[in-house]
One Martini backbone bead per residue (centre of mass of N, CA, C, O) as a GRO file, in nm:
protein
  435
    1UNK     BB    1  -3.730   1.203  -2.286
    2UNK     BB    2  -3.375   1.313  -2.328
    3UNK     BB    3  -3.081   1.104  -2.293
    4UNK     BB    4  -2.725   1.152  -2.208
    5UNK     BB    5  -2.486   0.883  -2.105
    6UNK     BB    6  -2.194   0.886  -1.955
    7UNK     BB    7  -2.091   0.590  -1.922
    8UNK     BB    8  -2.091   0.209  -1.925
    9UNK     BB    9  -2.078   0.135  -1.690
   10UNK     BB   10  -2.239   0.018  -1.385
   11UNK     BB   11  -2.407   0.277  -1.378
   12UNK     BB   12  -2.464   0.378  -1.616
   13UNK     BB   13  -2.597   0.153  -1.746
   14UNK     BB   14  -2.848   0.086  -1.529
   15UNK     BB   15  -2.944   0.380  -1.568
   16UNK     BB   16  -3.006   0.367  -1.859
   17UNK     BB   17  -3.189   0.137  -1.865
   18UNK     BB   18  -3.410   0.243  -1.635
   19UNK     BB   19  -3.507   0.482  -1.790
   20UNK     BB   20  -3.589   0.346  -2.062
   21UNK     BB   21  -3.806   0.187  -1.918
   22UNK     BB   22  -3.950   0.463  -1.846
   23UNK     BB   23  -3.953   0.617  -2.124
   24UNK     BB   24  -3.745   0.712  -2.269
   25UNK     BB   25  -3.463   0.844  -2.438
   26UNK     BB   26  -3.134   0.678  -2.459
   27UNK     BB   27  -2.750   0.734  -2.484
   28UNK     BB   28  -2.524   0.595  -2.469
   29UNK     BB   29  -2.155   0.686  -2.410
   30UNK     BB   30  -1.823   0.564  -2.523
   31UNK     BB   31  -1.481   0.520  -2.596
   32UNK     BB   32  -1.535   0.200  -2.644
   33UNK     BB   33  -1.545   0.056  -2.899
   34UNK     BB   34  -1.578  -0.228  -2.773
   35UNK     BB   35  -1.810  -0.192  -2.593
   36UNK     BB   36  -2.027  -0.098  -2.765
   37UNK     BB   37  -2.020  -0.308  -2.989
   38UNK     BB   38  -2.125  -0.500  -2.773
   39UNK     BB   39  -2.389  -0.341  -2.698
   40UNK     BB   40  -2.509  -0.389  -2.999
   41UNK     BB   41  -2.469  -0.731  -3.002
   42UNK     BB   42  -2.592  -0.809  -2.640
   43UNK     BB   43  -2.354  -0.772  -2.472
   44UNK     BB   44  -2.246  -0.776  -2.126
   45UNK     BB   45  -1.971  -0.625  -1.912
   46UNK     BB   46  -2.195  -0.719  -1.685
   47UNK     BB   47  -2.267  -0.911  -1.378
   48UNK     BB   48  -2.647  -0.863  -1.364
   49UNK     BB   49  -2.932  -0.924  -1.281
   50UNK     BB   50  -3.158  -0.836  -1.581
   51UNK     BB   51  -2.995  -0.653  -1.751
   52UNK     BB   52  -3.012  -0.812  -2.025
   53UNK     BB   53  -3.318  -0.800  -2.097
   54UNK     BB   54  -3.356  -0.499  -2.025
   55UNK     BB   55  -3.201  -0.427  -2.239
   56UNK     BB   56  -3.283  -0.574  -2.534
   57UNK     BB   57  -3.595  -0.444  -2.470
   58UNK     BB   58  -3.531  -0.185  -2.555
   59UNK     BB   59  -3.359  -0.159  -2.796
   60UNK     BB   60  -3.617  -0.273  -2.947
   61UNK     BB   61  -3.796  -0.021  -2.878
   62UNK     BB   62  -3.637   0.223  -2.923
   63UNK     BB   63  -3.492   0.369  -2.593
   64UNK     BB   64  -3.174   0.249  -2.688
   65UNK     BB   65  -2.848   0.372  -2.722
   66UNK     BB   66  -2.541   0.340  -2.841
   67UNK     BB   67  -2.204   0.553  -2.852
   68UNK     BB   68  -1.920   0.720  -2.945
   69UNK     BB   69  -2.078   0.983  -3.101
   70UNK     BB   70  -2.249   1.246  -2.877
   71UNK     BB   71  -2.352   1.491  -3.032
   72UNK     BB   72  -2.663   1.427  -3.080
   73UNK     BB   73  -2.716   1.343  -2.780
   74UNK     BB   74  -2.667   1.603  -2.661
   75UNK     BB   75  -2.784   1.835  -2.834
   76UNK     BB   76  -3.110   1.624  -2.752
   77UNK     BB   77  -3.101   1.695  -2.462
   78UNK     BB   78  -3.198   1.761  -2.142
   79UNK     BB   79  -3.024   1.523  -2.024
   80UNK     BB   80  -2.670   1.511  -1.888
   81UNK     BB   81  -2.480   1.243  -1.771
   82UNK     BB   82  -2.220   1.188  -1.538
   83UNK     BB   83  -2.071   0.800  -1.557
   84UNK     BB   84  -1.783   0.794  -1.430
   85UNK     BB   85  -1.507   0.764  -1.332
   86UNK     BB   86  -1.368   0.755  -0.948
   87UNK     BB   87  -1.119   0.652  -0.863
   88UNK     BB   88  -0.835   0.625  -0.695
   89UNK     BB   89  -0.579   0.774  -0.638
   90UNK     BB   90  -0.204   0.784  -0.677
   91UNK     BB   91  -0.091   0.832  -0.368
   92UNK     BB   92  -0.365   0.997  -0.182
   93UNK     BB   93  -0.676   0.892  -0.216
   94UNK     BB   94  -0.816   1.040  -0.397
   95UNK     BB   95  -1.030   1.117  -0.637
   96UNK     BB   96  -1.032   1.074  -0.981
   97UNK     BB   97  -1.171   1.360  -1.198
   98UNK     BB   98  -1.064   1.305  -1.527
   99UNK     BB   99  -1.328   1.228  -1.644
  100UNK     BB  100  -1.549   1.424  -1.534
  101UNK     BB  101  -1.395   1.705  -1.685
  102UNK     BB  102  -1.386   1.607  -1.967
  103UNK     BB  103  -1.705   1.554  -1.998
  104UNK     BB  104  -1.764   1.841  -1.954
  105UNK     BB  105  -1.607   1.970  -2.194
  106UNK     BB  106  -1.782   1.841  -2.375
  107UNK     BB  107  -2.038   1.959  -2.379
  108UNK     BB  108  -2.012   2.221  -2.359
  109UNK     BB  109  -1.979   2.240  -2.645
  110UNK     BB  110  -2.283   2.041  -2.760
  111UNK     BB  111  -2.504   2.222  -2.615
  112UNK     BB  112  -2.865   2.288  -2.657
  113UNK     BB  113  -3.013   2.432  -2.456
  114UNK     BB  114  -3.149   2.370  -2.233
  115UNK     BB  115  -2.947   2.160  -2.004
  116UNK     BB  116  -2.906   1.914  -1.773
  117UNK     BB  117  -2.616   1.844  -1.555
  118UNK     BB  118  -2.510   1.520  -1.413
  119UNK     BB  119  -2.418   1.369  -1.147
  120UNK     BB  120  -2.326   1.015  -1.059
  121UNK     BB  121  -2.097   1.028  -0.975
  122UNK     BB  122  -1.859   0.994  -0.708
  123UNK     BB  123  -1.816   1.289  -0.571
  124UNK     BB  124  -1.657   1.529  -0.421
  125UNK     BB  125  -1.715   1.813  -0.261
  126UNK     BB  126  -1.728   2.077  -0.523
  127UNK     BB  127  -1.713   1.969  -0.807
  128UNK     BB  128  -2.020   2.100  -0.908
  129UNK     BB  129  -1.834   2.354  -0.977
  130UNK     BB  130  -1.631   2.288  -1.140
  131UNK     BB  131  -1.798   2.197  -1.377
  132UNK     BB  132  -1.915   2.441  -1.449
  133UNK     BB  133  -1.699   2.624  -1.489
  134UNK     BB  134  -1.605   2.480  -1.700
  135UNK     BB  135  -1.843   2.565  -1.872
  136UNK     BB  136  -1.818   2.828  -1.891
  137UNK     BB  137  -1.521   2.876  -2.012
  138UNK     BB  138  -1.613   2.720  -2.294
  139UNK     BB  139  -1.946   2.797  -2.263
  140UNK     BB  140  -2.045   3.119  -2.215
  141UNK     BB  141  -2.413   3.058  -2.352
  142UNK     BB  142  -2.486   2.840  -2.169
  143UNK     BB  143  -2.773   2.651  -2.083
  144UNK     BB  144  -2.785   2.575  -1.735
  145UNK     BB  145  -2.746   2.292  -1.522
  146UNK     BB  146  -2.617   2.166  -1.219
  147UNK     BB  147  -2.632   1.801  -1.073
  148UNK     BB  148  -2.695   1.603  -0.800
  149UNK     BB  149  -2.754   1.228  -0.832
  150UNK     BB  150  -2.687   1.004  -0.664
  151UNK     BB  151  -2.610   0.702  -0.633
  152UNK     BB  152  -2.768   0.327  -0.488
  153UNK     BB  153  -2.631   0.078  -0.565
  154UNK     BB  154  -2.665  -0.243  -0.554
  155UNK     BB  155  -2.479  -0.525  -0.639
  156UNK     BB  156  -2.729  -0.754  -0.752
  157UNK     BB  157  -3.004  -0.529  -0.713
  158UNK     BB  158  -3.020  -0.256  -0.905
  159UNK     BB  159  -3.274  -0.224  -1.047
  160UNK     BB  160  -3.443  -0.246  -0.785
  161UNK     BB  161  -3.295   0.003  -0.660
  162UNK     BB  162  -3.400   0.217  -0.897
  163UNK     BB  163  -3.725   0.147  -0.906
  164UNK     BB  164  -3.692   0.099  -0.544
  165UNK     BB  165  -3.607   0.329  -0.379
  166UNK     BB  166  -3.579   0.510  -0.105
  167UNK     BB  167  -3.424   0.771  -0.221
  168UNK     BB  168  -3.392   1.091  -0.390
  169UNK     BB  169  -3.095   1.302  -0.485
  170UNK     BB  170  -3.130   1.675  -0.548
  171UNK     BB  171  -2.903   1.882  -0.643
  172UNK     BB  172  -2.986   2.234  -0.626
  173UNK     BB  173  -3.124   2.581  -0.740
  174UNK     BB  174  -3.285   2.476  -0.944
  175UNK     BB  175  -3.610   2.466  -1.072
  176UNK     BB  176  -3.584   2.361  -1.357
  177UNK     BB  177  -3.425   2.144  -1.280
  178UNK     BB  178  -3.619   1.997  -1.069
  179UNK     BB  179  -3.804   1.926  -1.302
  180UNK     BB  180  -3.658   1.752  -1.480
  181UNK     BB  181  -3.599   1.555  -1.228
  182UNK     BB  182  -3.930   1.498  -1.183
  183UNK     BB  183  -3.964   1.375  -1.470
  184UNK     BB  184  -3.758   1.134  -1.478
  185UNK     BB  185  -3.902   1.015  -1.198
  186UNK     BB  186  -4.192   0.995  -1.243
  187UNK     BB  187  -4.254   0.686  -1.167
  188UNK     BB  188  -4.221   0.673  -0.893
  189UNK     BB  189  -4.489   0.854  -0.799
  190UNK     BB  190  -4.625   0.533  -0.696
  191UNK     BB  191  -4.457   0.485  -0.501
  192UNK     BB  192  -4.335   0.737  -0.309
  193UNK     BB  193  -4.064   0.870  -0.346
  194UNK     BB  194  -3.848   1.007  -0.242
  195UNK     BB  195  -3.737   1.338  -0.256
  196UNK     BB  196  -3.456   1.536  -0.235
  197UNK     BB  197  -3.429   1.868  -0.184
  198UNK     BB  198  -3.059   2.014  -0.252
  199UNK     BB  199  -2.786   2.105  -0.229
  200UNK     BB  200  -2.525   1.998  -0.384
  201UNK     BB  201  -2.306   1.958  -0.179
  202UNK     BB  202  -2.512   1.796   0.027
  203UNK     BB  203  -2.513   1.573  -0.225
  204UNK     BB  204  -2.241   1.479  -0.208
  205UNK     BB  205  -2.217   1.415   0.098
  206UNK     BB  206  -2.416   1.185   0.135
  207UNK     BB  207  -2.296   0.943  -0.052
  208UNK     BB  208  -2.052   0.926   0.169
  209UNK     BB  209  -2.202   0.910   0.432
  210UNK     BB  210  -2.349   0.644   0.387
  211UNK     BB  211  -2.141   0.466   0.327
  212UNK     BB  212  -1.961   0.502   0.562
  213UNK     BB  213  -2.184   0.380   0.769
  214UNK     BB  214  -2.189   0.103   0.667
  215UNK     BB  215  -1.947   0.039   0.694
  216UNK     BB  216  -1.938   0.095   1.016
  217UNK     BB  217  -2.138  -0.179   1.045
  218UNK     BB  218  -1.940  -0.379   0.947
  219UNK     BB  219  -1.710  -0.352   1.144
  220UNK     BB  220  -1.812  -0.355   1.401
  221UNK     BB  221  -1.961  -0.663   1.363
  222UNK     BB  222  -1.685  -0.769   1.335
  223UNK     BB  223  -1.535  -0.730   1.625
  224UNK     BB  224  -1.786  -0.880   1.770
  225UNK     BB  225  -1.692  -1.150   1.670
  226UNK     BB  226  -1.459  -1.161   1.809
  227UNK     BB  227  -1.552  -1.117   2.108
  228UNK     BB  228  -1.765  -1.384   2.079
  229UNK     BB  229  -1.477  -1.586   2.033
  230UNK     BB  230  -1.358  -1.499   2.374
  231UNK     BB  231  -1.632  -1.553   2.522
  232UNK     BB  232  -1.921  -1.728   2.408
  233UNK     BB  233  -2.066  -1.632   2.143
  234UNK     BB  234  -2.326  -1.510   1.942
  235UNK     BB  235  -2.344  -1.316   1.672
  236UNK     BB  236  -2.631  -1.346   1.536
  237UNK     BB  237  -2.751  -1.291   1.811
  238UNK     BB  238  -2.658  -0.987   1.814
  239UNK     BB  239  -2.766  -0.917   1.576
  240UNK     BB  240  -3.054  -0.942   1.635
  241UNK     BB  241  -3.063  -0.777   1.912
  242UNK     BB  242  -3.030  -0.551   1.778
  243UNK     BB  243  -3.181  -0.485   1.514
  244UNK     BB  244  -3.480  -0.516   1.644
  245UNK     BB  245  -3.369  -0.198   1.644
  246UNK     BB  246  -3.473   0.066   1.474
  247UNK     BB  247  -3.190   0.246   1.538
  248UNK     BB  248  -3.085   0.057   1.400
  249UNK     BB  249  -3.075  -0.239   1.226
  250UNK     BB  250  -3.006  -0.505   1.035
  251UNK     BB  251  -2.872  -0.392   0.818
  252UNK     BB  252  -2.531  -0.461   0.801
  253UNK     BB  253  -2.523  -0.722   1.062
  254UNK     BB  254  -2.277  -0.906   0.891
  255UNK     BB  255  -2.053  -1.102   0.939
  256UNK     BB  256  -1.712  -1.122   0.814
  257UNK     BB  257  -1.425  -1.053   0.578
  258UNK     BB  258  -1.523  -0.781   0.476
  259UNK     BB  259  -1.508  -0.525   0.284
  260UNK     BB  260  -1.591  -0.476  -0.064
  261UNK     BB  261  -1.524  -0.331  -0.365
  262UNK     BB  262  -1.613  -0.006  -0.512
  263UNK     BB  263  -1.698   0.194  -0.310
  264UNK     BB  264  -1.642   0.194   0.015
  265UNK     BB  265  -1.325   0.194  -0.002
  266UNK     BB  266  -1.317   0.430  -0.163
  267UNK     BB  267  -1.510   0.655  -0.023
  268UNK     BB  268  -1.346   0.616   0.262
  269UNK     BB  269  -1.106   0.746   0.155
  270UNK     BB  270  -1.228   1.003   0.042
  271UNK     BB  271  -1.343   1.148   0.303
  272UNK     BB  272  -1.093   1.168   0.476
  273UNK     BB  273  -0.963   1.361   0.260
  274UNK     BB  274  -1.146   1.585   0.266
  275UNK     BB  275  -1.148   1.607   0.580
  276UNK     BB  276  -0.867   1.679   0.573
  277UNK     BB  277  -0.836   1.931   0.356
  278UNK     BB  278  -1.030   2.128   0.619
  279UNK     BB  279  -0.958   1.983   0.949
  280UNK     BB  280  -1.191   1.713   0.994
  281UNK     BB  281  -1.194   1.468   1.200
  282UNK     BB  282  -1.251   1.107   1.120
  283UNK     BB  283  -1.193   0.880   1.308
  284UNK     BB  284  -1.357   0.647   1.265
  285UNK     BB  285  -1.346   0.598   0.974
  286UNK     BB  286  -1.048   0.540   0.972
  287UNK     BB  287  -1.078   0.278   1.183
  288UNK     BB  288  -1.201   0.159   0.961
  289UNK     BB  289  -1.033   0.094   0.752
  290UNK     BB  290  -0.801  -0.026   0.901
  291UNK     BB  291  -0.947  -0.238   0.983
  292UNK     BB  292  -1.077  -0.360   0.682
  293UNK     BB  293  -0.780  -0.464   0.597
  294UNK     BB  294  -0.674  -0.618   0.863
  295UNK     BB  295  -0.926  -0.843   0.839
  296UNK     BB  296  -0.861  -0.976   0.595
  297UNK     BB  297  -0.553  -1.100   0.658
  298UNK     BB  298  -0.705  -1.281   0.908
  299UNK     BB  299  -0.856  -1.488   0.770
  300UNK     BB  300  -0.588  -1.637   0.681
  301UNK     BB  301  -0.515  -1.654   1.007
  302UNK     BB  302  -0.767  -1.855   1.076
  303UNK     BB  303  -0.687  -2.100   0.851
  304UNK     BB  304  -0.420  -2.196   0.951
  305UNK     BB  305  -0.485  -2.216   1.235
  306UNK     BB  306  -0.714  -2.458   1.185
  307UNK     BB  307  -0.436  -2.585   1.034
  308UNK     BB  308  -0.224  -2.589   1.321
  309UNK     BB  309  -0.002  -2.363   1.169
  310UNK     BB  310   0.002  -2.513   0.884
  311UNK     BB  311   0.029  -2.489   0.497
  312UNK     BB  312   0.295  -2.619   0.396
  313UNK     BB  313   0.165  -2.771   0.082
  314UNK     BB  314  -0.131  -2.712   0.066
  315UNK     BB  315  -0.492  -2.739   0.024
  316UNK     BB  316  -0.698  -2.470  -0.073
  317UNK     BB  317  -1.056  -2.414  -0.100
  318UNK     BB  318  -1.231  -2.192  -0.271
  319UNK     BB  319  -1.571  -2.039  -0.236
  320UNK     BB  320  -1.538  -1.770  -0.379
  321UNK     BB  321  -1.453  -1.437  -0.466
  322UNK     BB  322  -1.609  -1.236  -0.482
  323UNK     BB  323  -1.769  -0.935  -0.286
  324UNK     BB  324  -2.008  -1.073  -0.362
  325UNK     BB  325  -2.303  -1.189  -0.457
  326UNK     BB  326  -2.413  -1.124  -0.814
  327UNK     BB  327  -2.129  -1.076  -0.891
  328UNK     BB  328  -1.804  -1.010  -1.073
  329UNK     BB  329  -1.642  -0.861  -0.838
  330UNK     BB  330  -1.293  -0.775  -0.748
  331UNK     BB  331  -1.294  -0.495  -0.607
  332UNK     BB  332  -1.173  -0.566  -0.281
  333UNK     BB  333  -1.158  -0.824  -0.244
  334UNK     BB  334  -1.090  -1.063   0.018
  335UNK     BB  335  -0.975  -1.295  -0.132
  336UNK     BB  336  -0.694  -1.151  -0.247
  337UNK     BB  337  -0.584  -1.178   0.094
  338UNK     BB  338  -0.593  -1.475   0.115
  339UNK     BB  339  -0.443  -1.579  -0.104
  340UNK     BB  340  -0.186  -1.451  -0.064
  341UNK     BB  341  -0.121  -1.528   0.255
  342UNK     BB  342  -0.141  -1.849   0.185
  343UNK     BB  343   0.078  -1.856  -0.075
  344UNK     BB  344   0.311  -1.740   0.147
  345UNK     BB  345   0.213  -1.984   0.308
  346UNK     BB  346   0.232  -2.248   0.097
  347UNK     BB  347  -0.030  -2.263  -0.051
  348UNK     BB  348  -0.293  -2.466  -0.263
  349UNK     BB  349  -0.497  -2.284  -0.506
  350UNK     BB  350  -0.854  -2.333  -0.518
  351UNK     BB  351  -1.123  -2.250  -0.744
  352UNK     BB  352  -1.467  -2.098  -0.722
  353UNK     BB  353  -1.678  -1.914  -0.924
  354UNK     BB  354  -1.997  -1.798  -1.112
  355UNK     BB  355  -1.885  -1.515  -1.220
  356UNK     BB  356  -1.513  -1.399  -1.151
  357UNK     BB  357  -1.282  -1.546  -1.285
  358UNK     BB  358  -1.209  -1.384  -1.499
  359UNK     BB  359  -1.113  -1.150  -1.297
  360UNK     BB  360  -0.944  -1.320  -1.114
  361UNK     BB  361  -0.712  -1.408  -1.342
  362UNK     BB  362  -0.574  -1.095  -1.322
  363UNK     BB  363  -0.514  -1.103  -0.987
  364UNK     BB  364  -0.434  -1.424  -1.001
  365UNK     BB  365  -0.185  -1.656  -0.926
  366UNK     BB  366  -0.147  -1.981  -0.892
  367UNK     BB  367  -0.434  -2.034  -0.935
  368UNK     BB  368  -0.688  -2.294  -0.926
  369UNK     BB  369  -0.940  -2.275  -1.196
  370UNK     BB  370  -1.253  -2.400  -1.188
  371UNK     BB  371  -1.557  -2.558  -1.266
  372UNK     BB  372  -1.645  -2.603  -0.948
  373UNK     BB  373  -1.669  -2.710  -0.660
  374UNK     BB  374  -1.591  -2.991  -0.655
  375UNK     BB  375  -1.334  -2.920  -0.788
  376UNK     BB  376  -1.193  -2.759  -0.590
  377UNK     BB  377  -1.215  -3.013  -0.341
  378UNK     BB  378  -1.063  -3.182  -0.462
  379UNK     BB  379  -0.769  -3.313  -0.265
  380UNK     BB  380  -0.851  -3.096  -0.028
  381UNK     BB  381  -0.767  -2.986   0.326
  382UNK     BB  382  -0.974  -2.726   0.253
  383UNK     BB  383  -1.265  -2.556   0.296
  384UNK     BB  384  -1.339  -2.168   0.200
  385UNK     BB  385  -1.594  -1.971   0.250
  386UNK     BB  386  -1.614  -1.647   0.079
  387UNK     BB  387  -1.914  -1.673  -0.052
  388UNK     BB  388  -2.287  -1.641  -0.046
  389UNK     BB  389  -2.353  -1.848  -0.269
  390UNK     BB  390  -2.629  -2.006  -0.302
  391UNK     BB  391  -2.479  -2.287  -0.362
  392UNK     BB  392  -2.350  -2.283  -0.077
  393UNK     BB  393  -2.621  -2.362   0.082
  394UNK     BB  394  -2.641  -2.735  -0.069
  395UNK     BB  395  -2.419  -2.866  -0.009
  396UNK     BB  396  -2.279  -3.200  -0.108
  397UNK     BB  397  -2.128  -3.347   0.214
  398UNK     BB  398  -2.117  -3.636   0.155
  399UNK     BB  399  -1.927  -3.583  -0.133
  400UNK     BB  400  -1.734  -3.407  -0.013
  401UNK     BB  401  -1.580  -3.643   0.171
  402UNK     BB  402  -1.470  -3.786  -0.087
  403UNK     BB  403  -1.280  -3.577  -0.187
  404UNK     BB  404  -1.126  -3.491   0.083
  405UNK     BB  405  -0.882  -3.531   0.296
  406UNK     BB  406  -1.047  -3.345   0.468
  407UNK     BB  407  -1.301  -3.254   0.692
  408UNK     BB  408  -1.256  -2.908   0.661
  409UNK     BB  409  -1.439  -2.603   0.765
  410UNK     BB  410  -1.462  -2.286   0.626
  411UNK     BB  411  -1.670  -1.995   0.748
  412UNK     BB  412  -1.695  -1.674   0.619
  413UNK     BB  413  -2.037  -1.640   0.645
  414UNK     BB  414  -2.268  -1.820   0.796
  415UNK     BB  415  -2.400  -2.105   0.644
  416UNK     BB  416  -2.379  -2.271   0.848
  417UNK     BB  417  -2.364  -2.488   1.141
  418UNK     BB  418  -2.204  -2.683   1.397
  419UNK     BB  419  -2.389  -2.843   1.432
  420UNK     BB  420  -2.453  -2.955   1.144
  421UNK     BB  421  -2.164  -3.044   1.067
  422UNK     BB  422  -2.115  -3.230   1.302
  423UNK     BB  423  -2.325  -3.450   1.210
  424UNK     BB  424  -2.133  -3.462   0.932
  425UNK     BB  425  -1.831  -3.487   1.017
  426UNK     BB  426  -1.682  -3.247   1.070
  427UNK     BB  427  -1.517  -2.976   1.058
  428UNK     BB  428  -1.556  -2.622   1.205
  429UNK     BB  429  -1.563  -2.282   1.125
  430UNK     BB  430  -1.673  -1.981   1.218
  431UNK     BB  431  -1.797  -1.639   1.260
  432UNK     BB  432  -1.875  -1.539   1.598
  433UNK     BB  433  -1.858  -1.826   1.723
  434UNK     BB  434  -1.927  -2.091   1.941
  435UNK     BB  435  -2.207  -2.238   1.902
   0.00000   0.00000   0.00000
């Protein structure tokens, strides 16, 4: 089939690679010319494994294509995807869908013969309606059919997130749109992946309650860890004695310093927003924004805590600064908020991640970018874990003793454990434990 996807971020790219791969022909179109040229030249403009090879190998093979000008592309295609950003709006909170009207706009103009128009970006409840609307007032004469089908990728393993997902949703009342939908996705059933053919309304909020559910899970669990350090519990083993009731499940009952990303942030603060303005309170999610806003800012207190309550003059080396492992994304990271208030109350920070900081110097002043991790711990006077990438989890502690000033380690992430840590010398405290 013969696919034109609007949009070449991190949905857009992956979505549009993953496609390509399964045999189509994708043509990715994007207005920023600087971007298209690099992704023309090989160069890939987000930190994912394995997307850099797998774009290359479709490239060649000439089942993947770049381009600024979409009008061939649009209309030889069957599906045309919109996976354009919908950031937050400034000032209100709702999602901002000037991307995703104009990209209709775009279409509606060159679609020729039946057509499915998918959203992949994620949109408000009734979106799908207002592209339609739009698409219809621009070309009435057009056949088409609007097409909801939320992304579900995490951000470091999307690739396999796409090619065996847990379940495909595909939101439409259209019988040809769904067939089309079925023809795209048709190597999925090797795997046996549902695909759940719903409503289109009911498939846009899918997408922002799912994402909802685990920030819940997320912001729970980092509660229990506070509540564990002040019973003497430890939270991982909390966390493993409920995960392994089926009805609660494992997955996100992992403590540390809150979410961040391009998602769940974002998400979780749209979906509130839909909910006030049908006047259907969300009390959970609500509560669960305001703990995880104020829970990065408690990290930062929870390391001057650690050095006696006083950093001012002090070094402090943060290893990981992206909101996750596997990704260069420094959206909503929690990073942002520790370093913020650590050099407010006058500390001198030091920093390396392995892949995120040339995103990081655009949105932090005054932190030295470091090399390596020995580098950033060099005669720091404490050292805090913020991200779980996986070389921090077999540092040289015997090296790290002679770099540092005192040896004091600050785990965000619990991969190291106390018994260990204190056997080989350390200062330690990490998150949700006390034992």
């Amino acid at each position: 089939m013969r696919v034109a996807m609007i949009g070449t971020g991190y949905v857009g790219l992956v979505s549009g690679t993953c496609f390509a791969d399964f045999g189509h022909v994708v043509t990715c179109i994007d207005k920023d010319t600087s971007k298209i040229d690099a992704l023309n030249n090989g160069e890939i403009p987000i930190y994912e494994p394995g997307l850099q090879d797998l774009v290359a190998k479709n490239v060649s093979e000439e089942r993947l294509f770049f381009t600024t000008a979409p009008e061939e592309a649009i209309r030889q295609a069957d599906a045309v995807f919109i996976a354009v950003g919908t950031p937050t709006r400034r000032g209100d909170g709702h999602a901002d869908l000037t991307y995703v009207y104009a990209a209709a706009e775009e279409i509606a103009a060159l679609i020729e013969g039946f057509t499915v128009i998918v959203t992949k970006s994620t949109v408000p409840v009734g979106t799908g309606d207002e592209v339609e609307a739009i698409i219809r007032r621009t070309n009435p004469d057009a056949d088409f059919a609007v097409v909801s089908n939320p992304e579900f990728l995490r951000e470091g393993a999307a690739i396999n997130d796409f090619k065996r997902p847990d379940r495909v949703v595909v939101g439409t009342d259209s019988e040809q749109a769904v067939e089309v939908m079925r023809e795209l996705y048709r190597p999925l059933y090797l795997n046996e992946t549902p695909i759940i053919v719903t409503r289109r309304r009911t498939s846009e909020l899918i997408k922002y309650a799912a994402n909802a559910f685990l920030a819940v899970k997320i912001t729970f669990i980092n509660e229990i860890a506070d509540l564990c350090e002040k019973v003497g519990a430890n939270v991982q083993e909390v966390s493993r004695g409920i995960g392994l009731d089926n009805r609660i499940g494992s997955k996100f009952l992992h403590a540390g310093p809150g979410y961040g990303g391009s998602c769940f942030p974002k998400d979780t603060l749209a979906l509130s927003k839909i909910a006030a303005d049908v006047q259907s309170d969300l009390k959970v999610v609500d509560s669960v924004i305001e703990v995880n806003s104020a829970r990065k800012k408690k990290m930062a207190d929870k390391v001057i805590d650690f050095l006696g309550g006083d950093v001012n003059g002090k070094t402090i080396a943060l290893l990981g600064l992206a909101f996750k492992p596997n990704t260069d994304d420094m959206r909503e990271a929690p990073s942002l908020d520790i370093v913020a208030k650590l050099q407010e109350a006058g500390a001198n920070i030091r920093a390396f991640d392995p892949a995120s900081m040339e995103e990081a110097e655009k949105l932090m002043t005054g932190v030295l970018f470091c090399d390596g991790p020995y580098h950033a711990i060099e005669n720091a006077d404490a050292v805090v874990i913020v991200t779980e990438w996986d070389q921090f989890r077999a540092l040289d502690l015997e090296r790290m003793k002679t770099l540092l000033n005192a040896p004091k380690v600050v785990d965000l992430r619990n991969i190291y454990t106390s018994d260990y840590m204190g056997s080989r010398g350390f200062e330690y405290t990490s998150i949700g434990r006390s034992y």
